[in-house]
C-alpha positions, 0 to 999 in steps of 0.5 A: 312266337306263339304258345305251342300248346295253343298253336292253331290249325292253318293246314287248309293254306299250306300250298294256297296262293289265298291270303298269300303275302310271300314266295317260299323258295325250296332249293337243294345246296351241296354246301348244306349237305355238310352240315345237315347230314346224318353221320352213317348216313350213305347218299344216292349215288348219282344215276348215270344220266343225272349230271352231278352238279344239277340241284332241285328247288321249288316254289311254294306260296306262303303267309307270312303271319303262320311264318313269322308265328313258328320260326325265327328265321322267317321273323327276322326276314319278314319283319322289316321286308322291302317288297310287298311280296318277297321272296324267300330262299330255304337251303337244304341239303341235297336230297332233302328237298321234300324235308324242306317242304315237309318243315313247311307243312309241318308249321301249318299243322296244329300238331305237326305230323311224321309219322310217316318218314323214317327214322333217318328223315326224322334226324333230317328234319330235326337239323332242318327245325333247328337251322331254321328256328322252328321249334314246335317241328324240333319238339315233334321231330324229337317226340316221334324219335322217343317213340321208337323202342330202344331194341328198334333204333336203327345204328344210323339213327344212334350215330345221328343222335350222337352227332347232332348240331350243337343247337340240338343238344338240349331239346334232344337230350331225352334221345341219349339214354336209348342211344347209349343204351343200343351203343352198349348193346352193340359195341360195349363189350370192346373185346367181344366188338374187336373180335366180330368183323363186323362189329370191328368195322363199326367201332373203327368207323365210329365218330369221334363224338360216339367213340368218345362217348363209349370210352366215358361210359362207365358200362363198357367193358374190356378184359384189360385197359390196354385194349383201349389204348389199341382201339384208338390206334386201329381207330385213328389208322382208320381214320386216316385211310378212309375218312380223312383223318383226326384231328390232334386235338380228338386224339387228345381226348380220346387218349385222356380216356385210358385209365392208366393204373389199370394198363400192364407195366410191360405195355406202358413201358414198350408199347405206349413209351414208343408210340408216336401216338402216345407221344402226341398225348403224354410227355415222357415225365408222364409216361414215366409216371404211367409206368410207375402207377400201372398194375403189375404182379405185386403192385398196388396201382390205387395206392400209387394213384393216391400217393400222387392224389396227395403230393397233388400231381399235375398229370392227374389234373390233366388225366382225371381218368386215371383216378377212375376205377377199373372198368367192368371185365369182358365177356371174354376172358381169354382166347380160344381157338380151335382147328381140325387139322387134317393129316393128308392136308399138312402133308400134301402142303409139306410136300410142296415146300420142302425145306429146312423149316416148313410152316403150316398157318392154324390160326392168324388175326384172332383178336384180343386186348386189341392185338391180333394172334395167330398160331403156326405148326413147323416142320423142322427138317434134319437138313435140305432134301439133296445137300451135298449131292450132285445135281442129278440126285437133288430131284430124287431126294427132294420127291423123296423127302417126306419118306427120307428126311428126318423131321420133328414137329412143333407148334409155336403161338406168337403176336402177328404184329411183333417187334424184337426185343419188346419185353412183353409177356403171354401166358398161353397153351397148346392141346392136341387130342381126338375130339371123337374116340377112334374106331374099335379094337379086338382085344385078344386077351378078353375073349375076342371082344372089342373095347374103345380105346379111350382117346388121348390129349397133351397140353403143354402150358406156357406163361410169361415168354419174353416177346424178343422171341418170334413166336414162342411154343415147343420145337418138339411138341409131340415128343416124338423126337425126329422121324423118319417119315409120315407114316412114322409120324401119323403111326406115333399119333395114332398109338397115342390116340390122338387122331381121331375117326376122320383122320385129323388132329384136333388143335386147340390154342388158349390164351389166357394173359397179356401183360 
């Protein structure tokens, strides 16, 4: 092969039937599109009158001492030939025929030039170089890649980079650190990934080469490491909808990942010790020991793992990350949300479904540690509007509901997955307050002056609430007692100051623990 630093110039042959000894066949092949695509990368569809099975191809004259100079493949298809000119068929995937023809010209050049294709094509064409042994295109694919700024990598380009042929590997390691980098940047918060929609169907439709990579990398962040344990499951879930599924053996290494002593004893006990997806990773025994070894109020995980490290435990040759330490905290140390709760929208809603108990939605699906929450408001009744009255009095007490039946008021925070009877615990609190001071009133004592009342707030914590319960809060939040009515209802918020000038209720949920 010739000396790259000394390659010369046959640019003024590309295309030229002078001095040509060979025929160079460009075809499209649907098959090459599986191995030489980019992962992220979205096809063109087909145009309504283009039949799907058409392939392109074109023929190109070629020489054979610039062919057998630069590639490998062509020097083991040149060296013994038969014909006096043979025929020379390249495969490329569909849509790729012009990167076929750009390989080809780019052999002829001195110093190959792509500056003019993007960064996708440049990943194209690096698969190209390498399925067909031209290093010196590899090496300037590779080099014009380096050149983008990291802050300008586009994502196909990160998830190519990750997903390269095994024979890329080594010329392309200087492509990893900004790759990881941009990774971080985007996805290495895995708290702050899961709670942006989009960011979350990114992380979900990850390869398994990248997610792996992300979990390896001693940067990414999480508020526990019970997140990753759920960012495998909602990736393998995923998976399994929408691209075909994983494999047990990507699982395996995906999982191998969780550094145990830093997950929660009650969620190794519950929910990995139930999981068939756990399951497919770690043996009872070594969930027994997962649980050992785990962190809990009192516990010392490090010296667990280094009573193991010294009784030379096999599950720690299996799982080296759990002597890894504990990753960096997230962004995100708790949940928080909030919601302008407008009176005349709960009561009209009420209205609509009278009943025993009565739910009104505040928040659903805010995530954190990999599990979903929401928030509710009940309305709980004394009894059903019309028991015990005849037919023809149960319309008229069911209209006259909201001014009759006395109800109170609570507000609950739960899981929106959740199970009977799974010992897990949250620590949380509800406040309710008038986040604008209401209008101004006359005092009567000072001289006819107005004052503002100074606007008002309740919070009521709530710590370590068995998950056996469906949803855990206060039936009486406000402590009210029952009334008899809305108006009573919104008469008792508004002595307390906790309505504010538009006539709504300001809710806001924090969580602060999952164990």
């Amino acid at each position: 092969m010739v000396d790259q630093a000394f390659a010369p110039d046959f640019s003024e042959f590309f295309r030229k039937d002078e001095l040509s000894d060979v025929n160079l066949i460009v075809e499209e092949d649907r098959a090459a599109s599986c191995s030489g695509s980019v992962a992220g990368e979205k096809r063109k569809a087909p145009e309504p009158d283009e039949e799907e099975g058409s392939l392109q191809q074109t023929t190109l004259p070629g020489h054979s001492m610039v062919l057998v100079a630069f590639s490998a493949f062509f020097k083991a298809k040149l060296v013994r030939r038969a014909l006096p000119k043979p025929e020379i068929r390249l495969s490329v995937p569909a849509g790729q025929l012009e990167l076929g023809e750009l390989l080809l010209q780019a052999m002829y050049q001195s110093q190959p030039d792509l500056g003019a294709i993007s960064q996708v094509q440049l990943l194209q064409l690096l698969i190209l170089a390498d399925r067909y042994g031209v290093n010196k295109v590899l090496v300037a694919a590779v080099a014009a890649l380096q050149a983008v700024p990291q802050a300008e990598l586009q994502w196909e380009t990160v998830l190519g980079v990750f997903t390269l042929p095994p024979g890329c590997t080594d010329a392309c390691k200087p492509l990893l650190p900004a790759a990881q980098q941009q990774l971080q940047q985007q996805l290495g918060d895995l708290e702050l990934a899961l709670a942006d929609s989009q960011k979350r169907q990114r992380l979900l439709a990850l390869p398994h080469k990248v997610l792996l990579a992300l979990l390896q990398d001693e940067e990414t962040k999480v508020a526990s490491e019970n997140t990753v344990f759920r960012i495998i499951q909602s990736w393998h879930g995923y998976q399994q909808q929408h691209c075909g599924g994983s494999s047990d053996a990507e699982l395996l290494l995906l999982l191998q990942q969780i550094r145990m002593p830093h997950c929660t004893q009650p969620f190794v006990a519950t929910v990995l010790a139930e999981s068939p997806l756990a399951a497919k990773c770690f043996s009872p025994l070594e969930l027994r020991l997962a649980c050992i070894c785990s962190s809990g109020p009192g516990s010392e995980p490090e010296t667990v793992v280094k009573a193991m490290q010294t009784a030379n435990c096999p599950a720690l040759d299996r799982f080296p990350a759990w002597k890894q330490p504990k990753r960096p905290a997230s962004a995100m140390t708790k949940l928080s949300m909030e919601h302008e709760l407008s009176l005349e929208d709960l009561k009209q809603t009420l209205e609509a479904l009278q009943g025993e108990k009565t739910t009104y939605t505040l928040f659903e699906s805010r995530r954190w540690q990999g599990e979903a929450f929401g928030a509710t408001l009940y309305v709980f009744y004394a009894s059903k509007p019309g028991d015990g009255a005849s037919e023809g009095s149960k319309g008229a007490a069911a209209a006259e509901a909201t001014t009759s039946t006395p109800f109170k008021v609570g507000m609950y925070v739960g899981p929106s997955s959740r199970r009977k009877n799974m010992l897990r615990a949250i620590s949380f609190s509800i406040t309710a307050s008038a986040v604008q001071p209401p209008p101004p009133v006359v005092d009567p004592y000072r001289y006819g002056r107005s004052v503002v009342q100074q606007p008002q707030h309740i919070v009521k914590p709530m710590i370590r609430q068995g998950f056996s319960l469906e949803m855990w809060g206060w039936p009486d939040f406000f402590g009210f007692g029952a009334v008899d009515s809305w108006a009573a209802f919104k008469a008792k918020l508004r002595a307390s100051n906790l309505v504010h000038a538009g006539d709504c209720l300001h809710i806001k949920v924090e969580i602060t623990e999952v164990l």
